[in-house]
C-alpha positions, -999 to +999 in steps of 0.1 A: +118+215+485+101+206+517+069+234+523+043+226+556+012+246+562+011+249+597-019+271+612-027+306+589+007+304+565+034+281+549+067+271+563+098+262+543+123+236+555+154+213+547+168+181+560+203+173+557+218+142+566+209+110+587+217+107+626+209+127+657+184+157+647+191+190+654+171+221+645+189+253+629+169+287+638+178+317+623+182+354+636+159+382+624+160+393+586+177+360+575+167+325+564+178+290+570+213+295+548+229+316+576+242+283+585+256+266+554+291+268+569+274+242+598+259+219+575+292+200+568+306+196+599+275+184+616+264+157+587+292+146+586+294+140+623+264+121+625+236+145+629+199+148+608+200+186+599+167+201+600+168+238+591+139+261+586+131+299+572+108+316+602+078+327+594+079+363+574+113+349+565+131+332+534+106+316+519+083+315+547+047+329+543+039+351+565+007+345+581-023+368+595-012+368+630+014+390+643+047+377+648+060+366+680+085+343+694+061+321+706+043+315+674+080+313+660+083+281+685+052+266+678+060+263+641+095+247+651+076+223+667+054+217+640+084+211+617+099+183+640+067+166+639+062+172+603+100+151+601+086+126+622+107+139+653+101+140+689+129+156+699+161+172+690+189+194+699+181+234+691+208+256+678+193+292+677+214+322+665+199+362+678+160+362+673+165+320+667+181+317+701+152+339+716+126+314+699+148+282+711+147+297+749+105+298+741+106+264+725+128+247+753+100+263+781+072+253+764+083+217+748+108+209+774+106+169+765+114+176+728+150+193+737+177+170+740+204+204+742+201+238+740+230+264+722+219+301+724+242+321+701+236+358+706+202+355+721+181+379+745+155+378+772+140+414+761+152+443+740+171+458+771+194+429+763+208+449+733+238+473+738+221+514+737+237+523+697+221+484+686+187+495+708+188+535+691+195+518+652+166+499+660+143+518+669+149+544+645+145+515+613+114+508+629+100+541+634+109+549+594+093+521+584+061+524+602+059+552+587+068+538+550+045+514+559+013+535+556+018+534+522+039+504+512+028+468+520+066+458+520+079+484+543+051+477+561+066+437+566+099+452+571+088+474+603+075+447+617+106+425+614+127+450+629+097+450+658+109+423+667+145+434+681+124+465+698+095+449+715+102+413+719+110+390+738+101+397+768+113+367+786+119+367+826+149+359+837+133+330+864+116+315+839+152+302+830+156+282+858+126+257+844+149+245+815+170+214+823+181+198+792+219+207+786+228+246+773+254+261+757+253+299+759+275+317+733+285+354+722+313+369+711+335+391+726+324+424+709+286+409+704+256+435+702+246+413+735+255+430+762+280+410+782+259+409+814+233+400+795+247+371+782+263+362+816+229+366+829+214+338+810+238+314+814+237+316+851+199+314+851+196+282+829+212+251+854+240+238+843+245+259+818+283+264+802+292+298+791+318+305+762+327+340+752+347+342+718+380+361+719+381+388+688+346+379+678+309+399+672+277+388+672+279+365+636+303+337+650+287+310+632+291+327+598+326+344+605+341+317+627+324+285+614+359+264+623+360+275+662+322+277+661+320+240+649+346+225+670+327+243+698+293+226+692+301+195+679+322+190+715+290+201+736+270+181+712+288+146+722+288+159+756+252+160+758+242+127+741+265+111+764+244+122+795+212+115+775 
């Protein structure tokens, strides 16, 4: 199993497959399996999988720096080069897609296409009952956390979803590789939101997913797949 120390900590990673690379990001509280029901469908369509556990993740370390998006996208990029990459697509689900939107404006030549599934610009992002939940599991575990090292970790995962990102929406307009912006129906992304960041990003194509909530890559991997692998062509045919 491939492991990279990168900076203060240890990053776990996988390759799948030979072909076009494209990086799998995670959302908050998972690893790199949330998308096993991808795998398939993309190897066998020609891409080099690259999938990684963020840091404080999976079986990530965790590192003695704070965690924020943007060290979340410079260990991404530390990953490609560690597979001898200088560029590939980004598929980033919830916190992932947060981190890909960071990677994309700070690496803009390593990202040949960008698919934000769930993703947000700040916490205000999140619909009021997600944003309340949130808050609440972090203010327990703060607590907790004075006198448990786990719950400690814990709180400041669910930190995450209540004080990051804080992304401006302008900064969108920099990014100029292809996007696909994604969300379902009944996501915890508010619809505006969502809207919102597709019409910032130039270019960008919007698809909202009849029926659907936030998980649409784990609970509608068919639609979901058909979905990217089309954008995917798309985009290598305007490389």
């Amino acid at each position: 199993m491939p492991y990279l120390i990168h900076q203060d900590t240890i990053l776990y990673y996988e390759t799948h497959g030979r072909g076009t690379p494209i990086l799998l990001l995670h959302g908050n509280g998972e690893d790199c399996r949330y998308f096993d029901a991808q795998l398939p469908a993309l190897t066998a369509h020609g891409y080099r999988v690259i999938r990684m556990d963020t840091r404080g993740h999976g079986r990530s370390g965790w590192g003695k720096s704070p965690l924020t998006f943007t060290r979340f996208a410079a260990d991404a990029a530390a990953v490609l080069d560690a597979c001898g990459e200088t560029s590939a697509h980004l598929l980033g689900f919830s916190d992932g897609g947060n981190t890909a939107i960071l990677f994309a404006l700070q690496y803009p030549q390593r990202v040949r296409s960008l698919i934000l599934n769930g993703a947000n610009l700040t916490p205000a992002g999140l619909k009021p009952g997600v944003r309340l939940l949130d808050a609440a599991g972090w203010a327990a575990g703060s607590f907790c956390g004075l006198f448990s090292e786990p719950a400690k970790k814990r709180a400041e995962i669910i930190g995450l979803m209540v004080t990051q990102p804080q992304i401006k929406a302008g900064w969108l307009e920099a990014i100029h590789a292809p996007a696909l912006v994604v969300a379902g129906e009944h996501d915890m992304i508010l619809r505006r939101h969502t809207e919102e960041i597709a019409r910032r990003i130039p270019g960008a194509k919007l698809k909202i997913l009849p029926g659907a909530d936030h998980f649409l890559a784990a609970r509608h991997p068919a639609q979901f797949n058909r979905m990217i692998l089309s954008f995917l062509e798309e985009a290598e045919q305007k490389r």
